[in-house]
C-alpha positions in Angstrom: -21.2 -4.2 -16.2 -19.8 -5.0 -12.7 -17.0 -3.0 -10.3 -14.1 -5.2 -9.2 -12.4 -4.4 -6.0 -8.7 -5.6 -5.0 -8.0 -4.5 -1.5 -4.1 -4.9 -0.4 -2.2 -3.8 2.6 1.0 -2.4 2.7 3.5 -1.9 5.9 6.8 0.7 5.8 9.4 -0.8 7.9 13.1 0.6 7.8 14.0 -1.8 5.0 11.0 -1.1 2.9 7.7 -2.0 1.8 6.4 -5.4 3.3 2.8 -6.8 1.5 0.6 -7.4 4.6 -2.1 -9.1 3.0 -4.9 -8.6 -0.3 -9.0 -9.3 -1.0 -10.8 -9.1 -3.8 -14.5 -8.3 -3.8 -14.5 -8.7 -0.4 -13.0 -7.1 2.9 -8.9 -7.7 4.2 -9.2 -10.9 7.1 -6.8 -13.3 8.0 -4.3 -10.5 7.8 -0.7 -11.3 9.3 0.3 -9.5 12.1 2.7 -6.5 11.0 6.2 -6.2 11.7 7.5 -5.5 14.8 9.3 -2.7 13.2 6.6 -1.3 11.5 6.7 2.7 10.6 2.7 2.8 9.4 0.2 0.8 7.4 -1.6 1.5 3.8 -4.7 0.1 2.2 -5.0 1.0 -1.1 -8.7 0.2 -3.0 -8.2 -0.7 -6.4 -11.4 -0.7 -8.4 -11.8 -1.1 -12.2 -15.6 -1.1 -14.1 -16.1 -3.1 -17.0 -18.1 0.2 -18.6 -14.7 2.0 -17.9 -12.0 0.4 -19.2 -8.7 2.4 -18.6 -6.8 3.0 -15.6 -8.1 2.0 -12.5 -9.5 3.8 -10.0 -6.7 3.7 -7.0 -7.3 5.0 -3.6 -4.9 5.5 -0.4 -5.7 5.5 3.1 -3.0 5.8 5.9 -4.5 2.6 8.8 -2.1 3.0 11.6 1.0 5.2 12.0 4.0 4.7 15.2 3.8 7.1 17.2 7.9 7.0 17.5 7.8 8.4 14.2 7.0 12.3 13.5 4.9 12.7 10.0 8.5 14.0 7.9 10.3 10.7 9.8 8.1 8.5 8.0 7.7 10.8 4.8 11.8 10.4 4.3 11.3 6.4 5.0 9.1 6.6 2.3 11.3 8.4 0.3 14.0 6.1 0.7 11.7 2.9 0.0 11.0 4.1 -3.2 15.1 5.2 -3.9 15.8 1.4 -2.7 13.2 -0.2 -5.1 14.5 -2.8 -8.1 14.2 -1.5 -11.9 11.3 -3.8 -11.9 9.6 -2.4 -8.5 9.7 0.9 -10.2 8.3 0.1 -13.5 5.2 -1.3 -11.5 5.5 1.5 -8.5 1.9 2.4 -8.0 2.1 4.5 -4.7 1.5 7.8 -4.9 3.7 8.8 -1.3 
């Protein structure tokens, strides 16, 4: 009967998605800094129940965007991150940008 929690963060940078860092059941610390070319920065919360099972409940939450970048710049890196991805990257894609 318990609620588990997986935080990760995620940085767009021109080449991609870079992991920035993950926590369960407790909040993101020790995170690396993020690239120097950074475009913006996700957290998603991932939570699952044990009363629930199924698909888990996933929520997105935009941390820090460059203000170099107008909101369709970084919507089309986005776009292109998710063109560039491996078959495997896209079997497991899980963000909903």
């Amino acid at each position: 009967m318990g609620t588990d929690t997986v935080t990760s963060r995620y940085h767009l940078t021109p080449e991609g998605w870079i992991n920035g860092g993950w926590a369960a059941n407790r909040p993101l610390e020790n995170l690396s800094p993020p690239p120097k070319d950074c475009i913006e920065t996700w957290e998603e919360k991932e939570q699952t129940h044990d009363d629930y099972p199924g698909k888990p409940i996933r929520d997105w939450k935009l941390v820090w965007a460059s203000s170099d970048f107008s909101e369709d710049q970084r919507k089309q890196y986005r776009i292109r991150a998710k063109e560039r991805a491996t078959p495997t990257e896209k079997l497991s894609w899980k963000f909903p940008l």
